[in-house]
C-alpha positions in Angstrom: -88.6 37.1 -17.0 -89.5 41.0 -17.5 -93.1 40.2 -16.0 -92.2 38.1 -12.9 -89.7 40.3 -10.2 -90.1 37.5 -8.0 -88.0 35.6 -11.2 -85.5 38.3 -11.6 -84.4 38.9 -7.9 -84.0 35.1 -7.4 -81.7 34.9 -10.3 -79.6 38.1 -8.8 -79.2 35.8 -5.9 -78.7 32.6 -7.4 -76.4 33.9 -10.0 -75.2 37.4 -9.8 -74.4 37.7 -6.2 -72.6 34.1 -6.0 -70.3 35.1 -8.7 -69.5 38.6 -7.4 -68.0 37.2 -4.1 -66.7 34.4 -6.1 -64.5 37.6 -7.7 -63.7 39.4 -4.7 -62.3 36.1 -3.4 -60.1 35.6 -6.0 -58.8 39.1 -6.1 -58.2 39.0 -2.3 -56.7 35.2 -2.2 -54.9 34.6 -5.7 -52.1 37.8 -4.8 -51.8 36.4 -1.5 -51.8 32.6 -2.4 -49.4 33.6 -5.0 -46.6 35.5 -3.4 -43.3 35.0 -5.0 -40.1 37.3 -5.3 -40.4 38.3 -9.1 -37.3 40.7 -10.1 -36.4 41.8 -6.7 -34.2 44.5 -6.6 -30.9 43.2 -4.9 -27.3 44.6 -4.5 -24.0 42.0 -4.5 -21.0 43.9 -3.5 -17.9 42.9 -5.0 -17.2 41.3 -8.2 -15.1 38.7 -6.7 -15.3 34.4 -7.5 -17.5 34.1 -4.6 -19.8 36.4 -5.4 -20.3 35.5 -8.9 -20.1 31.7 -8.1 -23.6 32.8 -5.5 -25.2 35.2 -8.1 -25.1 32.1 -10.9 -26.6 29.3 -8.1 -29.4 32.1 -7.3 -30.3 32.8 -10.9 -30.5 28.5 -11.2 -32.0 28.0 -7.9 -34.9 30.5 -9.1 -34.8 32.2 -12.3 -36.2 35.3 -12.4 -36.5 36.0 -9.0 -33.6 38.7 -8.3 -32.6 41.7 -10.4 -29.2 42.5 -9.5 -27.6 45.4 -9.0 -23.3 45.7 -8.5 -22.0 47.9 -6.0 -18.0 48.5 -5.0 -18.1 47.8 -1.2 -20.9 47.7 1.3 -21.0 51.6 1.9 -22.5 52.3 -1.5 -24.6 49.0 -1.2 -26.2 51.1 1.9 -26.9 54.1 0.5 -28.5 52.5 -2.3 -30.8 50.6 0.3 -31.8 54.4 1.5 -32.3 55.6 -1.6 -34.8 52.8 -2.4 -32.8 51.5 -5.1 -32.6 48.1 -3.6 -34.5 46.4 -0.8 -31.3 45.0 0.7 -27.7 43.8 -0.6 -25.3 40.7 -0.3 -21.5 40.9 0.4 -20.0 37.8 -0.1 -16.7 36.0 0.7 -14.6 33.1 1.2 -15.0 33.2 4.3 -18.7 35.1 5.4 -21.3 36.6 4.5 -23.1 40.0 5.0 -26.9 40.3 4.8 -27.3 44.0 4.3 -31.5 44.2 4.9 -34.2 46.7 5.5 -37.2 45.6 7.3 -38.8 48.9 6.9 -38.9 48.6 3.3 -40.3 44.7 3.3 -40.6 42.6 6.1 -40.7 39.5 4.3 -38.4 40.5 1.5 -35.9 41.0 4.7 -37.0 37.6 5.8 -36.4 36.4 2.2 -32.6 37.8 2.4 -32.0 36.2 5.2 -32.6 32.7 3.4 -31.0 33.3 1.1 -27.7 34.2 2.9 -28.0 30.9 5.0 -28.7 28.8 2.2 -25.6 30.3 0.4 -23.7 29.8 3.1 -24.2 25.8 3.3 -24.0 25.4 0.1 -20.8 26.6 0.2 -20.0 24.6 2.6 -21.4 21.5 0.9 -19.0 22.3 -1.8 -16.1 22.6 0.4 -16.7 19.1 2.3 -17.1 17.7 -1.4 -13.3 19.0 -2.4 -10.1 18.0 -1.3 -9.4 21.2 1.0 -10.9 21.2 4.2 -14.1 23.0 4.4 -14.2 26.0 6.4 -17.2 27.4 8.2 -19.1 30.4 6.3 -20.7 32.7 9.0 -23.6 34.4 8.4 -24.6 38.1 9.3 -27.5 40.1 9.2 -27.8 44.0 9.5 -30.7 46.0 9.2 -29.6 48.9 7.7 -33.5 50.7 8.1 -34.8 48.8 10.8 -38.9 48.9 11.0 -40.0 50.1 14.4 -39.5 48.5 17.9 -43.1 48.6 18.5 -44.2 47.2 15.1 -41.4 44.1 14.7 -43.7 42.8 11.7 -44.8 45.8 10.3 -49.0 44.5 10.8 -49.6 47.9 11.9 -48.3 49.3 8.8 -49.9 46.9 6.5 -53.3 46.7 8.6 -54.0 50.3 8.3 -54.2 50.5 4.1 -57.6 49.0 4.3 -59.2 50.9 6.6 -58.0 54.4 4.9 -59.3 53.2 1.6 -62.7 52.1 3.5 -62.9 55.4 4.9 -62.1 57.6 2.0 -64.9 55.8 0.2 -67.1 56.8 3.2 -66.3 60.5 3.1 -66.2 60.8 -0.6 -70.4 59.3 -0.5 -71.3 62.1 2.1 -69.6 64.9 0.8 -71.3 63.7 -3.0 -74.5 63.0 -1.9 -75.1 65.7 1.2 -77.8 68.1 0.5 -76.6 71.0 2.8 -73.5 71.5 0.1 -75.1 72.8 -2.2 -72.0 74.3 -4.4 -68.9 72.5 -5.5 -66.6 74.2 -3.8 -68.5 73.8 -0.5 -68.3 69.9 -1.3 -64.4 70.5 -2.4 -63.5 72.3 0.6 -65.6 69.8 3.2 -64.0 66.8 1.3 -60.2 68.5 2.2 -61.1 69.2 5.8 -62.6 65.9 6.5 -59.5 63.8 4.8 -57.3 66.2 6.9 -58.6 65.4 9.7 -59.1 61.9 9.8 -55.4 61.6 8.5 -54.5 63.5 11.8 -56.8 60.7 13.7 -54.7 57.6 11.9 -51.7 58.7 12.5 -52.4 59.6 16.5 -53.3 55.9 16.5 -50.6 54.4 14.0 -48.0 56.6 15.8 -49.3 57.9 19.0 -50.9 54.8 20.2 -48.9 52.4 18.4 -46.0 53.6 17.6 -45.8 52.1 14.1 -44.4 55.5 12.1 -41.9 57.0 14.4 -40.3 58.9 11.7 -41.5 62.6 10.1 -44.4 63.2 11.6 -45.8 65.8 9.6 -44.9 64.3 6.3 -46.8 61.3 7.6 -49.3 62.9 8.5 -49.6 64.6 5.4 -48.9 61.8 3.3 -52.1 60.0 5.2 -54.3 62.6 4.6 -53.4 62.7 1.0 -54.0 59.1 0.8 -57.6 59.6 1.9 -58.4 62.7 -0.2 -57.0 60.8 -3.4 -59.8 58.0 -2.6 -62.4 60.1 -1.6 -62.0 62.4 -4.4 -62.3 59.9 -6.7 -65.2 58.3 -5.0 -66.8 61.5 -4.8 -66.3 62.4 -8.5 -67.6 59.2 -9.6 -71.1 60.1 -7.9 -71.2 63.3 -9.4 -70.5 61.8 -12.7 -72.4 58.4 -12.6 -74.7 58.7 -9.7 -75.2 55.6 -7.3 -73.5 53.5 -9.8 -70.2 56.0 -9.4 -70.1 54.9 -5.6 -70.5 50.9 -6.7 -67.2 51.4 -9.1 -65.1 53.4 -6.8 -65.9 50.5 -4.3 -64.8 48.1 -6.3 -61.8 50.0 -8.0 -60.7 51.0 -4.2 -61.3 47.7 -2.3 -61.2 45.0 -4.7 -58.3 45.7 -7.0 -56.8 48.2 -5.2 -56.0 46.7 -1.6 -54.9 43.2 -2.4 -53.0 44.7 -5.3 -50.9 47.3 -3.1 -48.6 45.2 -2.0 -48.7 46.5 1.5 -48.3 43.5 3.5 -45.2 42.0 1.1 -43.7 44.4 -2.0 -45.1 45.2 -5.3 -42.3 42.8 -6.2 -43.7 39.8 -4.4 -47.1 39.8 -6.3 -48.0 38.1 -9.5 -46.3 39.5 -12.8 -49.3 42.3 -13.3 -50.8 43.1 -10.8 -47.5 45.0 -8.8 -48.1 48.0 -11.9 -51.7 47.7 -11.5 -51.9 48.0 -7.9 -49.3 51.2 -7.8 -51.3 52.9 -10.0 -54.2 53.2 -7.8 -54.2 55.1 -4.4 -54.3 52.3 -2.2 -50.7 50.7 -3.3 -49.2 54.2 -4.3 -50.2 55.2 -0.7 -49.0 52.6 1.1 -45.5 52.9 -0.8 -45.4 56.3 -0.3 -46.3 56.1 3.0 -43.4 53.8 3.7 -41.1 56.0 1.6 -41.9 59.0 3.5 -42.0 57.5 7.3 -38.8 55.4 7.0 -37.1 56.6 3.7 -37.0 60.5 4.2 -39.6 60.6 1.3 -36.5 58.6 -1.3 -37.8 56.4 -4.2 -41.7 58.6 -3.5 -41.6 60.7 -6.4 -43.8 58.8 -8.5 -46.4 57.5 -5.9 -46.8 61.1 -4.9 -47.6 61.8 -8.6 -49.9 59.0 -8.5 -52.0 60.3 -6.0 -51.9 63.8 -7.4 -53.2 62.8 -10.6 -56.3 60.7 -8.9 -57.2 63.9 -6.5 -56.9 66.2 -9.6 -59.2 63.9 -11.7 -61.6 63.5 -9.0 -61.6 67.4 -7.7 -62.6 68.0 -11.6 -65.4 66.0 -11.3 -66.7 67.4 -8.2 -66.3 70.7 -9.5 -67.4 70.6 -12.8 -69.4 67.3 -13.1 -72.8 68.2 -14.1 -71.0 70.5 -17.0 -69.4 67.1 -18.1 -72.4 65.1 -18.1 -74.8 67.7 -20.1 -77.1 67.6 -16.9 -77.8 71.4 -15.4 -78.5 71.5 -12.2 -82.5 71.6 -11.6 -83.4 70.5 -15.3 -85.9 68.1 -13.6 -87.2 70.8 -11.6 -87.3 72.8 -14.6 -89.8 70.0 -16.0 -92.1 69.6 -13.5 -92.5 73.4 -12.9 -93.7 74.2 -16.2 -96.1 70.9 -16.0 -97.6 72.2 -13.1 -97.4 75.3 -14.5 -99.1 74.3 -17.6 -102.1 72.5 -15.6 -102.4 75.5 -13.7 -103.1 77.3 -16.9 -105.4 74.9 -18.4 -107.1 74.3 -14.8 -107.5 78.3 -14.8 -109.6 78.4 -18.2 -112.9 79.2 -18.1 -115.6 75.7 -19.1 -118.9 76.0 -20.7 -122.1 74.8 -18.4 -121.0 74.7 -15.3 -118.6 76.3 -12.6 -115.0 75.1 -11.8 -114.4 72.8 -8.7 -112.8 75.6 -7.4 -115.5 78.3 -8.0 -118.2 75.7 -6.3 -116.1 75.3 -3.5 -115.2 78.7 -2.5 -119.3 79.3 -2.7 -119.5 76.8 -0.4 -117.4 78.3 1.9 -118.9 81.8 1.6 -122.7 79.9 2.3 -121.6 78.0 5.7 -120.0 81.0 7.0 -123.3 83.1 6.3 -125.0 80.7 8.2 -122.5 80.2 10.3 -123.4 84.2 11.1 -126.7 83.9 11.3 -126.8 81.7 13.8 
């Protein structure tokens, strides 16, 4: 099919193209078809009958799903939510039971909690009608230790904005790469920080200032966004430098494709397939959005190693802005270089001197000079 394009650009679209979206569904529908809690971090307080009768139904019920963590009384069992050891905690009893949550860190892990204490709760009361005492009724309560805020109930806002940053680092990592006016690295380096600072000031006057989604830390958030954005347009930008065009087609799909619906913004890391939660937080988009979460709800706890995350992609990609064309062997104006000393060569050889008859250029400069004499004479 080398001699017919015709041939080759209908089987791009017959073949190619169909199973490229047939990818980027899967990558977008399989984490989210496939949400599950997978080694949960969750605290039980107390070491008491009750509590170790509900931890061995839960690891029955569903193996694998909870990682447990033991803690003396529910004061430690909170501090270790705000520390991001744990997403929430249990404290069981005879007689109730505490659902110690934090909708800022998960919404649906909160949700999940909450299941989980009812369904404890008539179980044990199931048991208790099966026995000869009387069975007593369990109450059930629920306290959000680090509530998400009033104006985002769900946390959308939180989870909707991921995508967009990533889209929009992409953006300015292409201009800044491929603009003409920035002529030296550290022009592009310089524009690239500005431009991410900036437009992490604009997300968070509309995450917080319109919507009211990040109530907490402003200026960390603020920073934290903007770092978010320079990771992903640094890299996006280094990629161009490196690879050309194709560098923009990777960090598209590195950025958007595996590195959105692997983030775990709109669940946990924790709720995706086995996988794909360490894949995801290694790239900016899910590192960003746990950070971001960390740092506007957490006072920056458990953030440590998403901010080193980030660091290490803005690093890798500021070295390939700066010193790109030294990594690829390809000096700046070779090709000019090239077709200089062509032209300069067919200059030379247009220059020499032929046997039996005048140059073009001779002939047509006497030309000239005999139109213009008559030219005068008339």
């Amino acid at each position: 099919m080398s001699g017919h394009p015709a041939g080759r650009e209908a089987a791009v679209a017959i073949l190619v193209l169909p199973l490229v979206i047939t990818l980027v569904v899967l990558s977008f529908a399989w984490p989210a078809g496939r949400t599950a809690p997978r080694d949960v971090p969750v605290g039980i307080v107390g070491t008491g009958a009750a509590s170790q009768h509900a931890v061995e139904g839960l690891v029955q019920e569903k193996p694998g799903a909870f990682d447990f963590h033991l803690y003396p009384d529910q004061q430690a069992a909170r501090s270790a939510i705000e520390n991001r050891d744990v997403y929430g905690a249990l404290a069981i009893s005879s007689y109730d039971i505490t659902v110690l949550k934090a909708s800022a860190a998960s919404a649906s892990v909160a949700q999940l909690l909450n299941e989980v204490g009812q369904r404890l709760a008539d179980r044990a009361a199931q048991q208790g009608a099966a026995g000869t005492r009387p069975s007593a009724k369990i109450h059930v309560t629920a306290l959000d230790v680090v509530p998400v805020a009033a104006e985002d109930p769900r946390g959308v806002v939180f989870s909707s904005a991921v995508f967009p940053l990533t889209i929009c680092g992409i953006l300015i990592g292409a201009f800044v790469s491929t603009a003409r006016g920035l002529r030296r690295p550290w022009h592009r380096l310089l524009t690239l920080l500005v431009a991410c600072a900036v437009a992490g000031l604009g997300a968070y006057l509309v995450a917080q200032g319109f919507l009211g989604a990040l109530p907490h830390d402003h200026v960390a958030t603020w920073a934290v966004l903007s770092l978010v954005l320079i990771s992903i347009s640094a890299t996006a930008a280094g990629l161009v430098r490196l690879l050309g065009q194709a560098g923009l087609g990777l960090s598209a799909a590195l950025m958007v494709f595996v590195g959105n619906p692997f983030s775990g913004a709109g669940s946990a890391p924790e709720m995706l397939p086995k996988g794909v939660d360490y894949v995801g937080q290694w790239l900016p988009p899910g590192a960003g959005a746990s950070l971001l979460r960390d740092t506007a709800y957490f006072d920056g706890n458990g953030g440590s190693g998403h901010l080193a995350v980030l660091a290490l992609w803005s690093v890798c990609g500021f070295t390939a802005v700066m010193f790109g064309r030294l990594i690829t062997g390809r000096a700046p104006g070779a090709k000019t270089g090239t077709k200089t000393g062509a032209t300069a060569s067919g200059a030379s050889l247009s220059s020499l001197p032929t046997s039996g008859a005048a140059s073009p250029d001779r002939r047509h400069a006497h030309a000239h000079a005999h139109a213009r004499r008559n030219d005068d004479d008339g």
